[in-house]
PQR file with spaces between the fields and no chain letter, atoms N, CA, C, O and H, PARSE charges and radii, in Angstrom:
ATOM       1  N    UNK     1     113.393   58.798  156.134 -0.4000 1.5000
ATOM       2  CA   UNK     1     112.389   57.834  155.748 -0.0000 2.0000
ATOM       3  C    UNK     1     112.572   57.521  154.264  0.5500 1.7000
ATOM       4  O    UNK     1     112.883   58.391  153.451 -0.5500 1.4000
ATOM       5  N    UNK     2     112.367   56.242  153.948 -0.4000 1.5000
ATOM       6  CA   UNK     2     112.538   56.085  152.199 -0.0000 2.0000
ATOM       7  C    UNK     2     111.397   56.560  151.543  0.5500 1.7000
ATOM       8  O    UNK     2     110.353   57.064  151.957 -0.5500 1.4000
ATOM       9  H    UNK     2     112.114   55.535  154.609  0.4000 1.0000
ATOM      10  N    UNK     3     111.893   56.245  150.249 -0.4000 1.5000
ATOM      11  CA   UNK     3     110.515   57.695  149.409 -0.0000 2.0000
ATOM      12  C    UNK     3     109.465   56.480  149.403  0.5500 1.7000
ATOM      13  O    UNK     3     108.356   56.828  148.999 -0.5500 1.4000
ATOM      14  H    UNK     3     112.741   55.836  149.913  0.4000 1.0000
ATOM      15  N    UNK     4     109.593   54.952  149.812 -0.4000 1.5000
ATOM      16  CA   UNK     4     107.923   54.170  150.053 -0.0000 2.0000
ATOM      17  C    UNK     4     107.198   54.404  151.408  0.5500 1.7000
ATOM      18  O    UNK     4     106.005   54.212  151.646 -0.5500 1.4000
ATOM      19  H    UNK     4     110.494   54.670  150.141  0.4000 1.0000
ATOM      20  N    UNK     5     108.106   54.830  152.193 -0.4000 1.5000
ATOM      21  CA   UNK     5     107.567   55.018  153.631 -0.0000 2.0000
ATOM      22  C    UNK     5     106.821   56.231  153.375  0.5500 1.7000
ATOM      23  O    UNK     5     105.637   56.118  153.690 -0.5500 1.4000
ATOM      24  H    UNK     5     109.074   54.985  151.999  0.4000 1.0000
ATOM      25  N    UNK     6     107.250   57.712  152.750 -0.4000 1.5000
ATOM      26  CA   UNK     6     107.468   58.945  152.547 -0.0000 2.0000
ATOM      27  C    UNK     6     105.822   58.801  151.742  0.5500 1.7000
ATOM      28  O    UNK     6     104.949   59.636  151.979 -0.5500 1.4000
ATOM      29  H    UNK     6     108.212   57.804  152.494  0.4000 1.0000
ATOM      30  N    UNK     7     105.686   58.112  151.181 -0.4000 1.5000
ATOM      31  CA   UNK     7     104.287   58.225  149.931 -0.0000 2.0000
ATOM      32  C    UNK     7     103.668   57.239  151.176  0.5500 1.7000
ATOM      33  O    UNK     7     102.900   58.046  151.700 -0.5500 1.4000
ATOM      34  H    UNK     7     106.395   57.433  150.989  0.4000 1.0000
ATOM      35  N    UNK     8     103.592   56.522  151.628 -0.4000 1.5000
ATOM      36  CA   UNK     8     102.404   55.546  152.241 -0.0000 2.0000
ATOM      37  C    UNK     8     101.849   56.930  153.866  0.5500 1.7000
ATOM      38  O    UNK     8     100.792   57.102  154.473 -0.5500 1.4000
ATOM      39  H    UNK     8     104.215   55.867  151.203  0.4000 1.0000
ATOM      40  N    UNK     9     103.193   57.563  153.953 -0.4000 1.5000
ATOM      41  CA   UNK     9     102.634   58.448  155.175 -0.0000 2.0000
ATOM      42  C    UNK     9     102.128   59.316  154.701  0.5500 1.7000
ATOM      43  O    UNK     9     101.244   59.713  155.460 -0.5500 1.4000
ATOM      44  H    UNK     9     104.051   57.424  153.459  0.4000 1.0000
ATOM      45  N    UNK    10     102.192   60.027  153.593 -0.4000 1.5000
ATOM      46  CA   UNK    10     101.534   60.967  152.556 -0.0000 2.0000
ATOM      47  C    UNK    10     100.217   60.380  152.454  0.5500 1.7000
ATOM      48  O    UNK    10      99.235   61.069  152.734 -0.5500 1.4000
ATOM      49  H    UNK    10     102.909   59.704  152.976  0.4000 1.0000
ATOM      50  N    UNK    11     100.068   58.936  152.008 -0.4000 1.5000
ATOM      51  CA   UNK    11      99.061   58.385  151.624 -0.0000 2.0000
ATOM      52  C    UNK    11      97.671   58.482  152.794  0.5500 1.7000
ATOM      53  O    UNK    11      96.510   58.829  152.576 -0.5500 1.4000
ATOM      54  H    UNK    11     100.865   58.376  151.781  0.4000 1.0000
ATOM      55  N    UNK    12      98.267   58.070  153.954 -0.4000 1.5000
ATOM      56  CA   UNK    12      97.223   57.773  155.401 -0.0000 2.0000
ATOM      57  C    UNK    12      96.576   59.010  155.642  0.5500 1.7000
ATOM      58  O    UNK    12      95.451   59.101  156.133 -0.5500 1.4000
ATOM      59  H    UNK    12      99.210   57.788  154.130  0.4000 1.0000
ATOM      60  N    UNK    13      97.540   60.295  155.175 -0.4000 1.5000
ATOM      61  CA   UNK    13      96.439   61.897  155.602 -0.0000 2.0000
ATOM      62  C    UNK    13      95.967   62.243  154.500  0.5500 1.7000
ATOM      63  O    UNK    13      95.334   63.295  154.413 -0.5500 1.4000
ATOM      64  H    UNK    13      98.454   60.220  154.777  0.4000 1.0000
ATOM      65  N    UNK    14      96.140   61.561  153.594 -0.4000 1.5000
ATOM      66  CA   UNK    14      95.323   62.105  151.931 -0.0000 2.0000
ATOM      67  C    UNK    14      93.919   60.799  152.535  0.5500 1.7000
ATOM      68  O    UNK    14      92.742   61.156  152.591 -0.5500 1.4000
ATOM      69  H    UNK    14      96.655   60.707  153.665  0.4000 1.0000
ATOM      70  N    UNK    15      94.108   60.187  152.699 -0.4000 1.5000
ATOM      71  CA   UNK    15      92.964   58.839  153.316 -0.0000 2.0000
ATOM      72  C    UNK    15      92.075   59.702  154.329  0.5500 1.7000
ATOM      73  O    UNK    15      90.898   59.991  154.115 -0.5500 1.4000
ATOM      74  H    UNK    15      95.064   59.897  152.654  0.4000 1.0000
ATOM      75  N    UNK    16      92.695   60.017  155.291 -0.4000 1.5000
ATOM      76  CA   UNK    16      92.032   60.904  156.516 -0.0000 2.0000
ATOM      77  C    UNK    16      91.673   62.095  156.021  0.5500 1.7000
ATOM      78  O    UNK    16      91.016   62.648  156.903 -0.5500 1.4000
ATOM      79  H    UNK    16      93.651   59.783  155.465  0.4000 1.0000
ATOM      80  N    UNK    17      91.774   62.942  154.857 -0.4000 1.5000
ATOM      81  CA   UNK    17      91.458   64.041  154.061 -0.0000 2.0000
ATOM      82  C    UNK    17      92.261   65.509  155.424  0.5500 1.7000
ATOM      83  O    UNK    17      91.834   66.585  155.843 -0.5500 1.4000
ATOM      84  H    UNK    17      92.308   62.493  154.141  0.4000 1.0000
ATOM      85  N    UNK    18      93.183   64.925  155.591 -0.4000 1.5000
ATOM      86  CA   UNK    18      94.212   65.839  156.246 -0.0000 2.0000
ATOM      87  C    UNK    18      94.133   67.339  155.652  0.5500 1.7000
ATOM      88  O    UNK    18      93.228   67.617  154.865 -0.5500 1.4000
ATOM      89  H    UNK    18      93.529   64.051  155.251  0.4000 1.0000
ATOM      90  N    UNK    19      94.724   67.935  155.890 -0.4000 1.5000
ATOM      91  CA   UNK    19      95.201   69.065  155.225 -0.0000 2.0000
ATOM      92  C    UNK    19      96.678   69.273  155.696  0.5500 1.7000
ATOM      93  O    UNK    19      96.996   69.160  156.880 -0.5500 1.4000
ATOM      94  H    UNK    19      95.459   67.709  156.530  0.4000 1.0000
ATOM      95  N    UNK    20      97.638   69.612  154.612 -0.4000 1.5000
ATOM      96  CA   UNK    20      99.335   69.725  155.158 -0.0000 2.0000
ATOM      97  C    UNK    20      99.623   70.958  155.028  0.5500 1.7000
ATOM      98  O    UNK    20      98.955   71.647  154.257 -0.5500 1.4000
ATOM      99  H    UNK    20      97.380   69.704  153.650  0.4000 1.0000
ATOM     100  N    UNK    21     100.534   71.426  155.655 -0.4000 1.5000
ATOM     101  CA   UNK    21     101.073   72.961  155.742 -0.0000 2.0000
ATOM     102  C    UNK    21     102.627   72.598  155.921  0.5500 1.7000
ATOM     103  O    UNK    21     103.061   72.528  157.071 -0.5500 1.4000
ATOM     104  H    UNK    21     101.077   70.867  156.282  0.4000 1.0000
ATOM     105  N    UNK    22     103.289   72.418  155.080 -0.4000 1.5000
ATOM     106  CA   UNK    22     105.027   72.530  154.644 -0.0000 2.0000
ATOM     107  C    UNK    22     105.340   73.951  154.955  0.5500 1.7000
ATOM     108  O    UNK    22     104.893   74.900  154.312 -0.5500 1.4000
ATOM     109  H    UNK    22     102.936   72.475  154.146  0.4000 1.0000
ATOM     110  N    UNK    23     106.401   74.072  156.324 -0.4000 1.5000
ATOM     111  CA   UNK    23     106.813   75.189  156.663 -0.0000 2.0000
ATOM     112  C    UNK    23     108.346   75.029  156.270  0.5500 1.7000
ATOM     113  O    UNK    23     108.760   73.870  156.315 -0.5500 1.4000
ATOM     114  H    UNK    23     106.765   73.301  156.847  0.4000 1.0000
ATOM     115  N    UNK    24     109.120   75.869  155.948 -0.4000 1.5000
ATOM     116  CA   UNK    24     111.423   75.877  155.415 -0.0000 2.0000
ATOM     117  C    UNK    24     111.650   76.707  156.751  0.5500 1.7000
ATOM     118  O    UNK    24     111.153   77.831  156.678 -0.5500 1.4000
ATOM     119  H    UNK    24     108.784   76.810  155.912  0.4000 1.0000
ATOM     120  N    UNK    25     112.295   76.417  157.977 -0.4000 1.5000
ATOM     121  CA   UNK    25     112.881   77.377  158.434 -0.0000 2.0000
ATOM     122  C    UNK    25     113.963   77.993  157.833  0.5500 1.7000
ATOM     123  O    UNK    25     114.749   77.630  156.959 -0.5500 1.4000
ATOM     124  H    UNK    25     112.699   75.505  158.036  0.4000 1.0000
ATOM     125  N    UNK    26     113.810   79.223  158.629 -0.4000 1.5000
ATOM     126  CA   UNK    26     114.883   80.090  158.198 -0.0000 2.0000
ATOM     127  C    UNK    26     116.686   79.350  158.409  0.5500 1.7000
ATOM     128  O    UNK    26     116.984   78.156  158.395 -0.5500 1.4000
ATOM     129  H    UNK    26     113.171   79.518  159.340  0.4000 1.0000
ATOM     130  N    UNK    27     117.352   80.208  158.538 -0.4000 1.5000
ATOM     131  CA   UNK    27     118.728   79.770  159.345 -0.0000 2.0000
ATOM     132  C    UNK    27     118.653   79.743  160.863  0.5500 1.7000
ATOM     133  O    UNK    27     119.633   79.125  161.279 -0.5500 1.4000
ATOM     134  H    UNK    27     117.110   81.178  158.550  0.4000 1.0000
ATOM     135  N    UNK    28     118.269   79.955  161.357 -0.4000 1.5000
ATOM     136  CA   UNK    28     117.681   79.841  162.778 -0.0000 2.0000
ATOM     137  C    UNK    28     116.635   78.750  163.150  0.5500 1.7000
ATOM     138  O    UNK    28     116.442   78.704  164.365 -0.5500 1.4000
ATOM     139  H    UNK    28     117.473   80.458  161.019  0.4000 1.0000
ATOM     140  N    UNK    29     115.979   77.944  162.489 -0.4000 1.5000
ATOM     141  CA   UNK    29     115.425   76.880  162.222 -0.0000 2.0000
ATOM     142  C    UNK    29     113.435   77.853  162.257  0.5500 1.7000
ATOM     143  O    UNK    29     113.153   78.735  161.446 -0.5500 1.4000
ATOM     144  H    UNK    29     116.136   77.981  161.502  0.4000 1.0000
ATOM     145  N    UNK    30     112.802   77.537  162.953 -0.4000 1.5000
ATOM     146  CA   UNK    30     111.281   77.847  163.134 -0.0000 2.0000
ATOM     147  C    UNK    30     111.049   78.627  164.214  0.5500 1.7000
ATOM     148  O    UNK    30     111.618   78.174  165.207 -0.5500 1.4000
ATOM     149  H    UNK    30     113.031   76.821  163.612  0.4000 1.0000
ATOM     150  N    UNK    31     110.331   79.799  164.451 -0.4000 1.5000
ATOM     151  CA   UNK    31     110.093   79.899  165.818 -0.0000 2.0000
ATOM     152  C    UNK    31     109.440   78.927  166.917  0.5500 1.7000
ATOM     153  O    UNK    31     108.623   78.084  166.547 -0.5500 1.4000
ATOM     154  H    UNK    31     109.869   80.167  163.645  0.4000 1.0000
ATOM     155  N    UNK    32     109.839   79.058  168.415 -0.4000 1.5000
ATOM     156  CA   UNK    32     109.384   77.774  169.259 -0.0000 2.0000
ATOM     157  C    UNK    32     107.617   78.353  168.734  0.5500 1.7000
ATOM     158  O    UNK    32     107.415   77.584  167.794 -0.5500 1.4000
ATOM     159  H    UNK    32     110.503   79.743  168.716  0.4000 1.0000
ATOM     160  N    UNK    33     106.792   78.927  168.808 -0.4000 1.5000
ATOM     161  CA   UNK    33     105.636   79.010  168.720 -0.0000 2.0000
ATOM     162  C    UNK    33     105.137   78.148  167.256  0.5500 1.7000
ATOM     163  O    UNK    33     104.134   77.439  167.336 -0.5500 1.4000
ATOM     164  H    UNK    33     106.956   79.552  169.571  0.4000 1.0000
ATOM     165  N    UNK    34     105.655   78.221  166.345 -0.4000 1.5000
ATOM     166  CA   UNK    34     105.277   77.185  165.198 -0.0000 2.0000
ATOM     167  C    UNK    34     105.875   75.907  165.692  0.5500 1.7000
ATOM     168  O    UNK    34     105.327   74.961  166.259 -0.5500 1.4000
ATOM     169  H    UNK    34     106.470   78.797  166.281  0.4000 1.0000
ATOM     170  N    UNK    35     106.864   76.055  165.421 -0.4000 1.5000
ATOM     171  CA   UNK    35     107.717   74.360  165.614 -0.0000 2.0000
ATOM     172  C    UNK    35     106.476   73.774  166.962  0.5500 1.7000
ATOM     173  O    UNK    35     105.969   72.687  166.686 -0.5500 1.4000
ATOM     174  H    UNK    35     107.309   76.823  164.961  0.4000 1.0000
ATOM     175  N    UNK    36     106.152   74.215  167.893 -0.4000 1.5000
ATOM     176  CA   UNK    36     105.570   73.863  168.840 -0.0000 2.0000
ATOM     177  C    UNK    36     103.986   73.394  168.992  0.5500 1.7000
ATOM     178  O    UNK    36     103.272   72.737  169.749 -0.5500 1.4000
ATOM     179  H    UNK    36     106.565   75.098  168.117  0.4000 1.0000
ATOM     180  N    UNK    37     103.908   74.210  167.704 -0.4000 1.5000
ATOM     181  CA   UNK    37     102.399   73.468  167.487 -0.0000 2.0000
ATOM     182  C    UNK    37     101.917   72.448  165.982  0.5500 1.7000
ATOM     183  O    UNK    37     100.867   72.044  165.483 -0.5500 1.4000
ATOM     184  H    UNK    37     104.488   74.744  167.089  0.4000 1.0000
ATOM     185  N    UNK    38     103.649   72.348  165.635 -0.4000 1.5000
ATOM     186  CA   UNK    38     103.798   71.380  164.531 -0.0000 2.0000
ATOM     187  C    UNK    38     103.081   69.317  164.709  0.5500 1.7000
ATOM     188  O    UNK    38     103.404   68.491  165.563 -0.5500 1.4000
ATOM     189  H    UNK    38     104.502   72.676  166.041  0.4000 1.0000
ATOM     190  N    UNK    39     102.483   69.219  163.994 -0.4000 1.5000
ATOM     191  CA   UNK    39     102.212   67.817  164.329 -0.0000 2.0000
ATOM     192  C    UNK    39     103.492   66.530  163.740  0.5500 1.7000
ATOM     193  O    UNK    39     103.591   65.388  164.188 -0.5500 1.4000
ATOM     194  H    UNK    39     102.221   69.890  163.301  0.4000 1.0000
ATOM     195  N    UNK    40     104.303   67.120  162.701 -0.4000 1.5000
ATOM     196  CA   UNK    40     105.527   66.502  163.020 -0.0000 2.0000
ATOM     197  C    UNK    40     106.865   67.076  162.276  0.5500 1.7000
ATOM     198  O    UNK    40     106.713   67.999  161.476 -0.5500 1.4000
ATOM     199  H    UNK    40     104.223   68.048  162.337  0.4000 1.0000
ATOM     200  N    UNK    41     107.558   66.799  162.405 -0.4000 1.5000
ATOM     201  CA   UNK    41     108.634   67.684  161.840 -0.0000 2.0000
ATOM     202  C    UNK    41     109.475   66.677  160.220  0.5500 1.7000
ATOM     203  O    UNK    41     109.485   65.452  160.100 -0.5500 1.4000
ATOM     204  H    UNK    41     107.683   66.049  163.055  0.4000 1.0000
ATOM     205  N    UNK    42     109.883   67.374  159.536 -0.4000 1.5000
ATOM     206  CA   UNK    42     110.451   66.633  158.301 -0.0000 2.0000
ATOM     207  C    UNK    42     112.005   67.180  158.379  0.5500 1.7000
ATOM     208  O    UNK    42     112.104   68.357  158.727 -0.5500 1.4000
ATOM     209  H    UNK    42     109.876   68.369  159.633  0.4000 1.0000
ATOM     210  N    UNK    43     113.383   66.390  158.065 -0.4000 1.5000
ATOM     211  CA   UNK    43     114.167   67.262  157.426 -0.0000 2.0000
ATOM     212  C    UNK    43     114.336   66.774  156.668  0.5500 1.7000
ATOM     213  O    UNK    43     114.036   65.581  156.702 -0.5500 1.4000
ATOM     214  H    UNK    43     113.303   65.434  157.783  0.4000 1.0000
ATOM     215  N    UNK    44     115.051   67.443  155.201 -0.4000 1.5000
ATOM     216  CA   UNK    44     115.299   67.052  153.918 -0.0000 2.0000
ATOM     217  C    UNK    44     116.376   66.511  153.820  0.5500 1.7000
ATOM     218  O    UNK    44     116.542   65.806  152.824 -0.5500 1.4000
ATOM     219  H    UNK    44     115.295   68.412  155.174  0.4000 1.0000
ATOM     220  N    UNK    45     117.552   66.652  154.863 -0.4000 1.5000
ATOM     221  CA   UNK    45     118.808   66.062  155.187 -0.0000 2.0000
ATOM     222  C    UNK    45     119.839   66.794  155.754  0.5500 1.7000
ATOM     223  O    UNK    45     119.626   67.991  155.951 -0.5500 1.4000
ATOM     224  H    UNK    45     117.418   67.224  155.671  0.4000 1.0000
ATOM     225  N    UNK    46     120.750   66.393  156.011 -0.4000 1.5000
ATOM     226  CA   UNK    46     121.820   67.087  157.445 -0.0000 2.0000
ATOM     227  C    UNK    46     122.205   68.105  156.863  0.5500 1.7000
ATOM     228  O    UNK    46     122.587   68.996  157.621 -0.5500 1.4000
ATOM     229  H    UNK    46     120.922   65.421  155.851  0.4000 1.0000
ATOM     230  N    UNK    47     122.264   68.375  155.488 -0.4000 1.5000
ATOM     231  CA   UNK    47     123.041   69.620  155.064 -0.0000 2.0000
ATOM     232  C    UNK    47     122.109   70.740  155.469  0.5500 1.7000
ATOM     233  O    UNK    47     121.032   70.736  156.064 -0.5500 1.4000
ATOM     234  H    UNK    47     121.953   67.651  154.872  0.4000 1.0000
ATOM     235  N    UNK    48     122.849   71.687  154.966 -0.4000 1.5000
ATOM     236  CA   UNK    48     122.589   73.096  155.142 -0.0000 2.0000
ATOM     237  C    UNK    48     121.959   73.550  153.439  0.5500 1.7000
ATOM     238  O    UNK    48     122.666   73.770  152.456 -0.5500 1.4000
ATOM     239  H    UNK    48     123.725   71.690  154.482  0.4000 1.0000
ATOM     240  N    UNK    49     120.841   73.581  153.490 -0.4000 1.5000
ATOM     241  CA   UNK    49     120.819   74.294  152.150 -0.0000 2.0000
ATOM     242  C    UNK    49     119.851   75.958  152.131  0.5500 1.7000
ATOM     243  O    UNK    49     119.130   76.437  153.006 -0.5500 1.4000
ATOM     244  H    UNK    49     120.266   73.403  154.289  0.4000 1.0000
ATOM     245  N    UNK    50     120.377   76.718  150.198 -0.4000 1.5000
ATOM     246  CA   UNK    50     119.428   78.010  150.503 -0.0000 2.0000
ATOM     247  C    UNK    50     117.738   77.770  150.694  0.5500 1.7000
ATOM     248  O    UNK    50     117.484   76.597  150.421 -0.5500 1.4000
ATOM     249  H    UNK    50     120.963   76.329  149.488  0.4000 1.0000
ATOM     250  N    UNK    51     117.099   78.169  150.896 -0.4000 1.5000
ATOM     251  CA   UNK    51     115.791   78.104  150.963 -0.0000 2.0000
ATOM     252  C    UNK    51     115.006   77.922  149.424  0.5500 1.7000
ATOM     253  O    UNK    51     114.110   77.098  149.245 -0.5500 1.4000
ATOM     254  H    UNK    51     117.305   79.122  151.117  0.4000 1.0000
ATOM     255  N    UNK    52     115.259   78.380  148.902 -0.4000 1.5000
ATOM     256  CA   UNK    52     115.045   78.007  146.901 -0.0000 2.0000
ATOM     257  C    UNK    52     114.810   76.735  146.829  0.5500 1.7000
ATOM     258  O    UNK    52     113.732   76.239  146.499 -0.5500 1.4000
ATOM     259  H    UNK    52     115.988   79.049  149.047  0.4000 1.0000
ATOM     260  N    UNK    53     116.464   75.757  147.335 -0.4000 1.5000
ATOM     261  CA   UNK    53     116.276   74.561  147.086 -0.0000 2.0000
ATOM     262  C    UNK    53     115.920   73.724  147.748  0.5500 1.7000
ATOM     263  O    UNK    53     115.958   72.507  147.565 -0.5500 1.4000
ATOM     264  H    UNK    53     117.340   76.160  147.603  0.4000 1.0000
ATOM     265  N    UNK    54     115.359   74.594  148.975 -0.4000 1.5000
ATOM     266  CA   UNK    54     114.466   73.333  150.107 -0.0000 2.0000
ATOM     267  C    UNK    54     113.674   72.853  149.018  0.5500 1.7000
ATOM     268  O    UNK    54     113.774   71.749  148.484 -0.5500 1.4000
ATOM     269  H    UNK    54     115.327   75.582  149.124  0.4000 1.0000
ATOM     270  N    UNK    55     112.491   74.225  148.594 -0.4000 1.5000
ATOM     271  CA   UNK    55     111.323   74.264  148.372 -0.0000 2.0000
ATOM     272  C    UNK    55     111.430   73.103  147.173  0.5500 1.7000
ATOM     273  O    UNK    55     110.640   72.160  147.120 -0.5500 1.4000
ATOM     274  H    UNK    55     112.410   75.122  149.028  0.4000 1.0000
ATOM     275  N    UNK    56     112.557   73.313  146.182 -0.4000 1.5000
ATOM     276  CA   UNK    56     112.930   72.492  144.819 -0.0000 2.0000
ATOM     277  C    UNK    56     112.627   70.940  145.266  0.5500 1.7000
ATOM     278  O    UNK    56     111.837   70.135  144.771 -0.5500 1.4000
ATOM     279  H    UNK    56     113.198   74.079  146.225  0.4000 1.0000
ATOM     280  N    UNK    57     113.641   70.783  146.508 -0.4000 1.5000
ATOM     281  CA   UNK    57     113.821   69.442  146.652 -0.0000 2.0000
ATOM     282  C    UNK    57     112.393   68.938  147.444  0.5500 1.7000
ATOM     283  O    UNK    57     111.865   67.911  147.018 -0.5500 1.4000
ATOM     284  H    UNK    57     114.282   71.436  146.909  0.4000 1.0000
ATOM     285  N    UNK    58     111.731   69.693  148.657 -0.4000 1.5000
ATOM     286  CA   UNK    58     110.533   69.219  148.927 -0.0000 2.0000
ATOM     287  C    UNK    58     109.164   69.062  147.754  0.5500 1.7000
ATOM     288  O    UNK    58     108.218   68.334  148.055 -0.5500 1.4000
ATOM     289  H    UNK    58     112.159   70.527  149.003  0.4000 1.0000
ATOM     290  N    UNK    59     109.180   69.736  146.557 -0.4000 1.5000
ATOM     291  CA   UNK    59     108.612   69.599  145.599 -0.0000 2.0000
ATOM     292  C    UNK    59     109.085   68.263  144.344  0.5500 1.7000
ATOM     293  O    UNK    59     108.391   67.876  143.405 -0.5500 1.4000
ATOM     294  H    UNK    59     109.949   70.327  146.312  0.4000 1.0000
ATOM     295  N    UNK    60     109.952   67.964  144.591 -0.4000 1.5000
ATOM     296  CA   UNK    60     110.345   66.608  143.867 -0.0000 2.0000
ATOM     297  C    UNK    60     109.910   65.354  144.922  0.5500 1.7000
ATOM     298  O    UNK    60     109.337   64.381  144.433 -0.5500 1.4000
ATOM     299  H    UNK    60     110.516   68.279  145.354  0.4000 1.0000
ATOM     300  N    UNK    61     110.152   65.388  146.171 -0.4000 1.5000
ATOM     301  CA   UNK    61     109.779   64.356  146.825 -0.0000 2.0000
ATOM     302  C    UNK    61     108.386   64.684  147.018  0.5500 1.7000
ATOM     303  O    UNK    61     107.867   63.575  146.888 -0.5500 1.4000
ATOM     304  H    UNK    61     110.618   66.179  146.568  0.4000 1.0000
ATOM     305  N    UNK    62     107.289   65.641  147.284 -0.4000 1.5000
ATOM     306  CA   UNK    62     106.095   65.200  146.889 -0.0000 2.0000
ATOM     307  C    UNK    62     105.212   65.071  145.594  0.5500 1.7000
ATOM     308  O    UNK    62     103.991   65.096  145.444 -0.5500 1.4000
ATOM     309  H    UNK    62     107.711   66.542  147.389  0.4000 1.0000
ATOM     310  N    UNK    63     106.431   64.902  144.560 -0.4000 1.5000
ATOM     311  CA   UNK    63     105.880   64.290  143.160 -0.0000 2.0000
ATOM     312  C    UNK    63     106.688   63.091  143.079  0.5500 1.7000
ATOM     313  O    UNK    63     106.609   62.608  141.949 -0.5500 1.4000
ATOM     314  H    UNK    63     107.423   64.882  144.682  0.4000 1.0000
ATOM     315  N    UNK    64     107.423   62.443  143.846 -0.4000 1.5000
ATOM     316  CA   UNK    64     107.991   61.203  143.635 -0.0000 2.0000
ATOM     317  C    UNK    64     107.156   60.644  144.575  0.5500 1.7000
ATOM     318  O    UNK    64     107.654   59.519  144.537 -0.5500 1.4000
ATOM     319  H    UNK    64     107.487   62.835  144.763  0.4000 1.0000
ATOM     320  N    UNK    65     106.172   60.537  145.485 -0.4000 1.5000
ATOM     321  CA   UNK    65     105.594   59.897  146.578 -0.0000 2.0000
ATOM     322  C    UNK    65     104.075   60.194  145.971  0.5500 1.7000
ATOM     323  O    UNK    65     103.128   59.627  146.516 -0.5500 1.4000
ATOM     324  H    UNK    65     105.767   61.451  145.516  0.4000 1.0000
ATOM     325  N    UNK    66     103.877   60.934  145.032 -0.4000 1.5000
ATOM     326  CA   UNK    66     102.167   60.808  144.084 -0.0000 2.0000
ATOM     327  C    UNK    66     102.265   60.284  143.336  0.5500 1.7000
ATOM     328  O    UNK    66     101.248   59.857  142.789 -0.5500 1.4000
ATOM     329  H    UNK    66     104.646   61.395  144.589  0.4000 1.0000
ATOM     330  N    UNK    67     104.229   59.806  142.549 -0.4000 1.5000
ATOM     331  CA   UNK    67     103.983   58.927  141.404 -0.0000 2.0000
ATOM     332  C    UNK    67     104.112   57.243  142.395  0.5500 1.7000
ATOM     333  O    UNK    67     103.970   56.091  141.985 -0.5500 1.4000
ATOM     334  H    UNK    67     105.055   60.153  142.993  0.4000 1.0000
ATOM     335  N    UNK    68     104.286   57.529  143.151 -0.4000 1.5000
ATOM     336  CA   UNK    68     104.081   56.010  144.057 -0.0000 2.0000
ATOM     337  C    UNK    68     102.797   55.517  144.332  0.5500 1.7000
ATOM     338  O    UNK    68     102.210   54.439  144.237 -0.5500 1.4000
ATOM     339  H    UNK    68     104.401   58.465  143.484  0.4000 1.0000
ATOM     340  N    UNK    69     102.508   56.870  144.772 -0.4000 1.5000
ATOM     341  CA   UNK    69     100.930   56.344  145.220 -0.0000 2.0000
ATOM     342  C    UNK    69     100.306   56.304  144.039  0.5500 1.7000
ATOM     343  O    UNK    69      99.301   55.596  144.110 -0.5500 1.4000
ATOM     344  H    UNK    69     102.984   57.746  144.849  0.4000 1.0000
ATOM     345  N    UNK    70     100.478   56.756  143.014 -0.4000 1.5000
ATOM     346  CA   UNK    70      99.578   56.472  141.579 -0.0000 2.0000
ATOM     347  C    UNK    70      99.881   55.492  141.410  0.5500 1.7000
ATOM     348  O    UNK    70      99.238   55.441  140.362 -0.5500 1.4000
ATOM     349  H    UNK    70     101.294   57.331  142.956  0.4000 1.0000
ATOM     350  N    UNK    71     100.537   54.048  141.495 -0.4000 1.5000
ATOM     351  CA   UNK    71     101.573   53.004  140.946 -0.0000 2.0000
ATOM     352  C    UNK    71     101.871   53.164  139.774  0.5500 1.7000
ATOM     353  O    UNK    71     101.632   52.320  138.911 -0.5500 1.4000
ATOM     354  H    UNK    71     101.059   54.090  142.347  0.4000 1.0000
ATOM     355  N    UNK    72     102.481   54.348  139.541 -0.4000 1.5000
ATOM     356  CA   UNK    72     103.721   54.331  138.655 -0.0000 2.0000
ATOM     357  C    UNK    72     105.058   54.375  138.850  0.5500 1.7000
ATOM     358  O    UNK    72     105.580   54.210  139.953 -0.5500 1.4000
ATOM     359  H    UNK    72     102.676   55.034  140.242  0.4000 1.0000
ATOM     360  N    UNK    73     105.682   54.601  137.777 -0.4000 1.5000
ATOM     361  CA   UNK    73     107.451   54.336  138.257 -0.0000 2.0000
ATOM     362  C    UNK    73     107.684   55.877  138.230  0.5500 1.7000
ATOM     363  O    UNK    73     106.867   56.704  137.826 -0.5500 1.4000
ATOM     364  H    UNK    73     105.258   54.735  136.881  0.4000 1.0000
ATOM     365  N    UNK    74     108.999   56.148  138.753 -0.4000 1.5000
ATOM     366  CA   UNK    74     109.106   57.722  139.077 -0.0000 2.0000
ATOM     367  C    UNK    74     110.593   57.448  138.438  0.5500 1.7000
ATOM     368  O    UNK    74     111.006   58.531  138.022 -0.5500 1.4000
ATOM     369  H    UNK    74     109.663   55.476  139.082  0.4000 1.0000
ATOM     370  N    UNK    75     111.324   56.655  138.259 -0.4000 1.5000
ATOM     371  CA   UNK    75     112.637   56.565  137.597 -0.0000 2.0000
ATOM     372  C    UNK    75     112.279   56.090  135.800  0.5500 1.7000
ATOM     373  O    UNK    75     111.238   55.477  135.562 -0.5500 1.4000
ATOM     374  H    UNK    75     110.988   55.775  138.596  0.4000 1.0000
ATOM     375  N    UNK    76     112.753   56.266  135.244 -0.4000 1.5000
ATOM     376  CA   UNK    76     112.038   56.220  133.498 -0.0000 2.0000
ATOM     377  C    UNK    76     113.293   55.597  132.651  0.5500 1.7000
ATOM     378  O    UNK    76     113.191   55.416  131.437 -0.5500 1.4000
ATOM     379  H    UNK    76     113.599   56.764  135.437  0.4000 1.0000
């Protein structure tokens, strides 16, 4: 999804006063009992990465999708 799609779907459960729970599977991906009661799934991209830099990179894309939804610029 692009990072405007990525902030406007961010945007609709911050609207609905959602609550989110960001799970990293392991190397084995999630157990079926989480994955299964997930309401949707994200990947960060086809690679393989350590778990450190999930968390790195899922923490830059939900501060590049709050500087969207703030209408500011996120590139400087």
């Amino acid at each position: 999804m692009t990072s405007e799609r990525w902030a406007d779907w961010l945007g609709e459960r911050r609207q609905e006063g959602r609550r989110l729970t960001f799970l990293i599977g392991g190397p084995e991906g999630l157990p079926g009992e989480l994955s299964g009661r997930a309401d949707h799934r994200l990947s960060l991209g086809p690679q393989t990465m350590a778990h450190q830099l999930a968390r790195i990179v899922l923490l830059e894309q939900l501060f590049r999708a709050n500087k969207i939804l703030a209408g500011q610029r996120y590139h400087l």
